[in-house]
N, C-alpha and C positions, 0 to 999 in steps of 0.2 A: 127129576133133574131140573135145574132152575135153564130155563130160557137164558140164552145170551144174544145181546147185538157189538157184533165188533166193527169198530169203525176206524177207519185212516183217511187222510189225504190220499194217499197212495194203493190206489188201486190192487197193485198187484200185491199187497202183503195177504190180504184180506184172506183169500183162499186158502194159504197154507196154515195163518194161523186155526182157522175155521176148524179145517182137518187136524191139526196138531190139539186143540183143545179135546174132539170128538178123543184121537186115539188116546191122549192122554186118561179119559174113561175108561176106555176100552182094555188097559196096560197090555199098549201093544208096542211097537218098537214107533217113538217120534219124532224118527227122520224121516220113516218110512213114504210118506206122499211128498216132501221136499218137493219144489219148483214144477206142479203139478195144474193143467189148467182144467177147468170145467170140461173140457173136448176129451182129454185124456183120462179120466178119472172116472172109473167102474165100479160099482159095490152093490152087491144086491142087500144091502140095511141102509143104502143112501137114497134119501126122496126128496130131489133138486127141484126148487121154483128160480125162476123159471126152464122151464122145460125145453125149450130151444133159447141157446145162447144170444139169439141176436133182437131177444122179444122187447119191444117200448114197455112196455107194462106188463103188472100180474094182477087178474080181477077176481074176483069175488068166487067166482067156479074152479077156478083155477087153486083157493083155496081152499074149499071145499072137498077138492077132490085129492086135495094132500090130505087134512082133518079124516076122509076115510083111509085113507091109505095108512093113517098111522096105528091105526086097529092091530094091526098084524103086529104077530111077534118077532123078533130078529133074527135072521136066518141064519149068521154067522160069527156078529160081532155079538158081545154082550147087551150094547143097546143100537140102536135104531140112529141115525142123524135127518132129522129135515132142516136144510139147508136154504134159507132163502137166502140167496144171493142178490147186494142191491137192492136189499128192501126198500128202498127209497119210490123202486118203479110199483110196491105195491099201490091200487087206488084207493081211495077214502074204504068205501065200500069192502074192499080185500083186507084191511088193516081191524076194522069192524067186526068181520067175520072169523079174524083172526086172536081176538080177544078171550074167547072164554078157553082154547087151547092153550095160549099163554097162561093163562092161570092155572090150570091143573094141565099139564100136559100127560097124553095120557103113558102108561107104564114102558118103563124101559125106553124113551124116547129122548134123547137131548136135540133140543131145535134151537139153532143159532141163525139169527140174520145177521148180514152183513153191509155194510151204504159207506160211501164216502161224502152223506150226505143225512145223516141220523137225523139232523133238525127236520127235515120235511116230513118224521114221520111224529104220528096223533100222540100229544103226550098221556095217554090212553095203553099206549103200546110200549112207551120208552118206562112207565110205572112200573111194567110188568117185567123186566127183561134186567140182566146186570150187564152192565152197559162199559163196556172193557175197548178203552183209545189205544189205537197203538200211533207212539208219536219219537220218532227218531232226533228230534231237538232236544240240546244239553241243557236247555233250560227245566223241559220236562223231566228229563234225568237227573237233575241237579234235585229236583224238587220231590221225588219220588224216592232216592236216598234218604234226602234228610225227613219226609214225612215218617219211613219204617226203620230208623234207627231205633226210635221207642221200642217199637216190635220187636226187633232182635234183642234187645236187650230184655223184653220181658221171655220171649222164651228161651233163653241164656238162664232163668231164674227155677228155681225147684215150685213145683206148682204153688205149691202155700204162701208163696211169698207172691206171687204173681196177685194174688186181690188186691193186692195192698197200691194197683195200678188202673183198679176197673172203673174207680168211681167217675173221674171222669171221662171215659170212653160210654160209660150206661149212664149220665146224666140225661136225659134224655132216650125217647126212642129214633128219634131222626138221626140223633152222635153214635148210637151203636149201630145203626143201620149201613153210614156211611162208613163208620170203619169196616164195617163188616164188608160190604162190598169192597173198598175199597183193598182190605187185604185179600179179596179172592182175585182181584184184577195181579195184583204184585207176585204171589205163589202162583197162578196161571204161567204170568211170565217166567219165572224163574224154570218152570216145568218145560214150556213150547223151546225155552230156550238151551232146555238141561244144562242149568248150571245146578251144581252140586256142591257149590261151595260152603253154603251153609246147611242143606240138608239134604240126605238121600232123595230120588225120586220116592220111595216108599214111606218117607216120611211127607214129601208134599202132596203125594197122592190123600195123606190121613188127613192133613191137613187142610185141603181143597175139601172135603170129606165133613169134618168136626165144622168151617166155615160154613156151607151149606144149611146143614142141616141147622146150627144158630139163627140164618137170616129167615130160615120155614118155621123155626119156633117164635120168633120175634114178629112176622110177617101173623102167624095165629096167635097174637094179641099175647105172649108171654111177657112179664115182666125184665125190661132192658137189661137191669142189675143183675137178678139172676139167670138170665141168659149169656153173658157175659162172663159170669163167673163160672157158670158148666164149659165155657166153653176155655177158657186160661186152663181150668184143671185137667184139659183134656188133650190139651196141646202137646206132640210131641216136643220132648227138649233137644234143641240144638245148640251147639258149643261156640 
């Protein structure tokens, strides 16, 4: 599962989306943790940094001793959450250490951090991770409309016709990378938020799903174009 850092001004969205992405994996019910704080919130497949709520920082042991922890298999949900909360308090040193987990993270495991403050951390770490803003200004909103109008209108198309849209989305691999991230951040939301109006949950779960595994083929040196094109023919169609 790809790493995520969710990041806001706002403090308190941070946790719920956190958990709202996790169960969205999980297809479990994504109300179910609503308005939920780090105090309140129990799960024997959740492995929270930091570990006491009121800690200045997270050092290097501290993440070591998640890296073992995430060895184990999931006890209940289908996968695992480790949860840094505030990654911003990890130090040089923890963020370091934290690197080659980001990269292959190991089975079964989605690891989200969280900061109201992502710039501070090593752009080493920010490489690694799909990096999903939550920003309640209509200017963001205005802007995030009009960027996936295209997208809706190409999966409104019958797969065949949809190439006829790739070239330049796969001109490059940086232009497919960013779409590619960029529609996992948009279906994320659409999911945390269950709006249904353009697709079933079960369709943005395949969808979140077919996204993924394009940015793991492109990310292992696949060719942009054909990457892009497996990935339009495989798009669920929505109306």
């Amino acid at each position: 599962m790809l790493p995520y850092l969710i990041s806001s001004r706002d403090p308190d969205q941070l946790l719920n989306h956190a958990f709202k992405l996790w169960n969205s994996a999980n297809a479990e019910t994504i109300k179910q943790f609503d308005n939920l704080t780090i105090r309140q919130f129990n799960h024997p497949d959740l492995y929270l940094l930091p570990a006491d709520p009121d800690a200045t920082s997270i050092g290097v042991d501290d993440v070591r001793q998640l890296i073992l922890s995430l060895q184990l298999k999931p006890i209940q949900a289908s996968s695992k959450l480790a949860l840094i909360h505030h990654a911003d308090l990890l130090t040089i040193p923890a963020q370091n250490a934290l690197l080659k987990t980001l990269e292959e993270p190991p089975p079964h495991t989605q690891i989200i951090l969280t900061s109201t403050k992502p710039h501070s951390l090593l752009p080493t770490v920010l490489s690694r991770v799909v990096h999903t803003k939550i920003t309640n200004s209509l200017s963001a909103k205005s802007q995030t409309k009009a960027n996936y109008a295209k997208l809706t209108t190409i999966l409104s198309l019958p797969p065949a016709q949809r190439l006829t849209q790739t070239q330049a989305i796969a001109a490059t691999r940086d232009s497919a990378r960013e779409f590619l991230i960029n529609s996992l951040h948009y279906f994320h939301q659409l999911l945390i938020t269950n709006d249904q109006t353009r697709m079933t949950n079960d369709q943005l779960l395949i969808t979140i799903k077919l996204l993924t595994k394009s940015l793991k083929y492109l990310d292992a040196n696949t060719h942009p174009q054909l990457t892009i094109d497996w990935l339009f023919l495989h798009l669920p169609h929505s109306s």
